[in-house]
N, C-alpha and C positions, 0 to 999 in steps of 0.2 A: 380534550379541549383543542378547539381549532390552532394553529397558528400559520403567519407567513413566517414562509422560509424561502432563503437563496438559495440555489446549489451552483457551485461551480467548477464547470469542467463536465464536459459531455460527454465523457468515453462510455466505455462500458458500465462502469463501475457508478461514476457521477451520475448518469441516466439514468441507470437502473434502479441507484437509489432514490432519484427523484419520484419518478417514477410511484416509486412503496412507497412516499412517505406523499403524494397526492393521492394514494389509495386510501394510507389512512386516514383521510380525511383534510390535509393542509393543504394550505394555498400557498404551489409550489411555484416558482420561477426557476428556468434553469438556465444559464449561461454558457455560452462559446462563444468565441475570438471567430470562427468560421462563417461564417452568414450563409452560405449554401447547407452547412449542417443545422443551423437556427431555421432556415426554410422548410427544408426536410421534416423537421420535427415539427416544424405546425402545421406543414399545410397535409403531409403522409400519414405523418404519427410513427413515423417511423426512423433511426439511425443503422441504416443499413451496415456501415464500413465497422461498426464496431459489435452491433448483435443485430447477426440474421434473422428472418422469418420472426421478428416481434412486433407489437404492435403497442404503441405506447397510450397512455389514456388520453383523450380529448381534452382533461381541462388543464393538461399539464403544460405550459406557456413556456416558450425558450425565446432568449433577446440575445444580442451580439451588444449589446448598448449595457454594460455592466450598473451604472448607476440606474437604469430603467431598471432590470435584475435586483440589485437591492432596496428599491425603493419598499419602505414600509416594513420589509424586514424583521420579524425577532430572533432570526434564529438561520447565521448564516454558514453552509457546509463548502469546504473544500475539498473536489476532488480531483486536483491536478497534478499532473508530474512534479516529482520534488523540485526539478530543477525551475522547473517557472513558480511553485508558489513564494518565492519573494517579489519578484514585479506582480503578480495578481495581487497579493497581499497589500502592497504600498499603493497600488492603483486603489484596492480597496478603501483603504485609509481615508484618500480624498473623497471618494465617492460619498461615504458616511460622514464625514466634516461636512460636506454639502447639503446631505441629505439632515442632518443631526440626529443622528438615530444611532445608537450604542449596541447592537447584539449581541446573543452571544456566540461564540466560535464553536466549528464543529471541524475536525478535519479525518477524512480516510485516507489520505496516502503516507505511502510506505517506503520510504525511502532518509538520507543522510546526506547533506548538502555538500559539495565538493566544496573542497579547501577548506572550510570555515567546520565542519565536520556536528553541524548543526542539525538537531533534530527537528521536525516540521514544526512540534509547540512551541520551541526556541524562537524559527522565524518567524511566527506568526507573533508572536509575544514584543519581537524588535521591530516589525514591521507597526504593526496595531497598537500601542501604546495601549493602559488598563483603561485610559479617559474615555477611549473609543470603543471600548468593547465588555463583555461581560465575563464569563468564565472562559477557559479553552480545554477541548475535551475532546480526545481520539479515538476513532470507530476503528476497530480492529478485531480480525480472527479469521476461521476458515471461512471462505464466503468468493466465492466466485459467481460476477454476475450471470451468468448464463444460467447456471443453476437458480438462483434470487428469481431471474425471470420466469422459471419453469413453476414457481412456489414450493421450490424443494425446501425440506427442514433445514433451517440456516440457526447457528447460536455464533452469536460475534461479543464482543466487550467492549464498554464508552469507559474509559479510560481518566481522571480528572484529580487534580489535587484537590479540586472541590466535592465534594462527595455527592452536592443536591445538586452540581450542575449533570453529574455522570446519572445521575435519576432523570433529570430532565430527557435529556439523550434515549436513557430507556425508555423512556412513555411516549417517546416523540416516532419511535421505531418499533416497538413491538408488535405482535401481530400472531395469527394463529398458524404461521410458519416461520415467522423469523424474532428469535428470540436474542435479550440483551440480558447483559449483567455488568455488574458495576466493578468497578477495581481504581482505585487511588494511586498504584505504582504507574504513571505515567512513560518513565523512564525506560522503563522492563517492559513496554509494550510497544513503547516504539521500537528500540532496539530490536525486540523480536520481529517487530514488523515487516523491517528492514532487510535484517541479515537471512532471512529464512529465506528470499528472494537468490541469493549464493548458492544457497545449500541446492532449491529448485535447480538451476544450473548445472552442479554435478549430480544431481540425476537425473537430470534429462541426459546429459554427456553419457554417462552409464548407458543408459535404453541405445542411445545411439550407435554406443559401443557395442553392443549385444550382453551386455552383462544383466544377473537375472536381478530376483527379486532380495538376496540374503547382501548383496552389494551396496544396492538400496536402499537397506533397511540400516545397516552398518552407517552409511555415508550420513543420511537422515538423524541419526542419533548419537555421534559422535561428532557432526556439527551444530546438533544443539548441544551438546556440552560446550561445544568453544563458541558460541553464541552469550552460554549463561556466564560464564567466566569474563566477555567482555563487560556485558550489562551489570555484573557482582561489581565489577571495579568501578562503576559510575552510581554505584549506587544502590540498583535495582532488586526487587526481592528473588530470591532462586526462586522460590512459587510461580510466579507469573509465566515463568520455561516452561510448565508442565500443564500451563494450561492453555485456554484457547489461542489467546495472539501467541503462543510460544510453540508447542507441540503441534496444538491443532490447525496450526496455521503452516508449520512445516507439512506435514499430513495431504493435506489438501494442494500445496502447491507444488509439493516434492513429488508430488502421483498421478496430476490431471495432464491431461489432452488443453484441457481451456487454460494451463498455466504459460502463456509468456514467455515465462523464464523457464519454464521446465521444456517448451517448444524449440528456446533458441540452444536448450544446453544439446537437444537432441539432434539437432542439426550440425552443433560442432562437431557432436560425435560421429555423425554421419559423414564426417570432413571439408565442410563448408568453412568459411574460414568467418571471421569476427563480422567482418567488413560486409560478405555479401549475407550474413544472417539479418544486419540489422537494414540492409535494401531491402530483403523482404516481407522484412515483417511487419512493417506498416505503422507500429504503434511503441511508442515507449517502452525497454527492457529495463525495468530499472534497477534489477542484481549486476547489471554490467557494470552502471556508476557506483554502484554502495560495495561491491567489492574494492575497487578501488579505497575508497573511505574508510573501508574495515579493515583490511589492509593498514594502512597508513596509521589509522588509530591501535591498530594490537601492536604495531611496535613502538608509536609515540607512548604507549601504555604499559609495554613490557608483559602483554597478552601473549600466549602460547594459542597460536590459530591456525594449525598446521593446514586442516582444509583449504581455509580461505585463501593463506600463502600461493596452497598449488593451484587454485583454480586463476588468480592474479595470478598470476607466474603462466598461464595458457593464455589470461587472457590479451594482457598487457606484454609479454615477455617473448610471447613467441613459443612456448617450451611445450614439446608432443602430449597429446592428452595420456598417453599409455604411459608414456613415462613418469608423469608428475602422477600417475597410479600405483605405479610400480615402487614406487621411493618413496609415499606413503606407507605402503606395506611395507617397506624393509627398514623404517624409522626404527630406535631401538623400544623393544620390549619395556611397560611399564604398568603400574596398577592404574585400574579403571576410573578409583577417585582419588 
């Protein structure tokens, strides 16, 4: 069954999933604050600055005018960097009071709100009151757009304390290359969402360094142990680690070329310093901010994050990437679980 949808936020990710979900048959709106990228994408069909050589569908409509973007609306997705969706969010708010339309929420980004150490359902829950909206429900797992665009095999998870809102989610996405499944720990999905972004960081720092593949795998899997031990203290189920948003989402951002964070970790290690990684990169790193967060949260929490500590401690502190490797390895000896 057809429905209007928002999406917003045009990056890669936003796009791309617009994008799918005008293939599947909706009538998609997509939103940006840019109006040269809202150009671009009607009159090209194309978002150059964020995925190359693609070409986006004809009836998929992009406004800079966000209340035009939600008009009519049942079903609106967030895909913007953490730190802007509380003003998208409360912008949202008014738009829907005007419009008086209730939908429900969908949000894919991945990230932990500086200071307030909020997770994206949190703000969107304080921003949107329940009067304005219907369920909230997080798209998360391995899924990098670039591949999405190629129609490579994607499996991701809609995330929801509601259980038929996380079904809606699936049927509103699925497709005969990108598959959904449903999971109720909201909590353990975000968290993983988030912090697996860190983990991508040290190893891309690793590549950078020249360390191989058994370095990798170690870093990879010993920061989703201090990943699961955060999100166990908030709640979360240990299940959730081992699957898609948890493992599989470390997997894919912890190993790709199209990762971000695994681009900027390979840079540091290639000896760029914080400053000229994020002039170059053009687009939101957003392990750079949630380390910070996760940080701050393992010891407001009495978390053992050894990883996290060292890569904060390189990134925020100043302290040589070799070193804060070295004194991992020489922490003392202790059982696995």
């Amino acid at each position: 069954m057809s429905e209007k949808i928002a999406v917003l936020g045009a990056g890669s990710w936003g796009s791309i999933l617009a994008n799918l979900l005008d293939e599947n048959g909706h009538d998609v709106s997509l939103w940006s604050y840019k109006q040269d990228q809202v150009d671009e994408l009607n009159q090209h069909h194309t978002n150059t600055h964020y995925i190359k050589d693609f070409t986006y569908s004809e009836t998929l409509v992009a406004y800079s005018d966000l209340k035009a973007a939600l008009k009519d609306a049942t079903t609106v997705l967030f895909v913007v960097p953490t730190k802007a969706v509380r003003s998208v969010a409360s912008q949202t708010k008014r738009a829907l009071a005007e419009l008086h339309t209730k939908p429900a929420l969908i949000h894919a980004s991945k990230g932990i709100e500086q200071d307030t150490y909020k997770r994206v359902s949190e703000i969107l829950a304080e921003e949107i009151p329940a009067e304005s909206r219907q369920s909230i429900t997080v798209l998360s797992g391995p899924s990098h757009a670039e591949d999405v665009a190629k129609k490579d095999i994607t499996l991701v998870t809609a995330a929801s304390t509601d259980l038929s809102a996380a079904e809606h989610v699936q049927k509103l996405f699925m497709n005969r290359y990108f598959r959904v499944y449903t999971n109720t720990d909201v909590i353990g999905v975000e968290i993983a969402a988030a912090l697996k972004n860190i983990i991508a960081l040290g190893t891309g720092a690793l590549h950078g360094l020249g360390y191989g593949d058994n370095a990798k795998a170690a870093l990879m899997t010993r920061g989703l142990a201090e990943i699961s031990r955060l999100g166990a203290s908030f709640g979360a189920n240990p299940l959730t680690f081992i699957g898609l948003a948890g493992v599989g989402d470390i997997i894919v951002t912890g190993t790709s070329h199209n990762s971000r964070n695994w681009r900027a970790g390979d840079e540091l290690g290639k000896g760029q310093s914080l400053e000229e990684v994020i002039d170059t990169m053009g687009m939101v790193i957003e392990g750079v901010a949630t380390t910070k967060s996760a940080y701050e949260l393992a010891k407001q929490r009495g978390v053992d994050m050894p990883i996290t500590t060292a890569i904060y401690q390189v990134l925020y502190e100043g302290k040589d990437i070799r070193e804060a490797i070295s004194d991992l390895m020489q922490r003392e000896g202790r059982s696995e679980f």
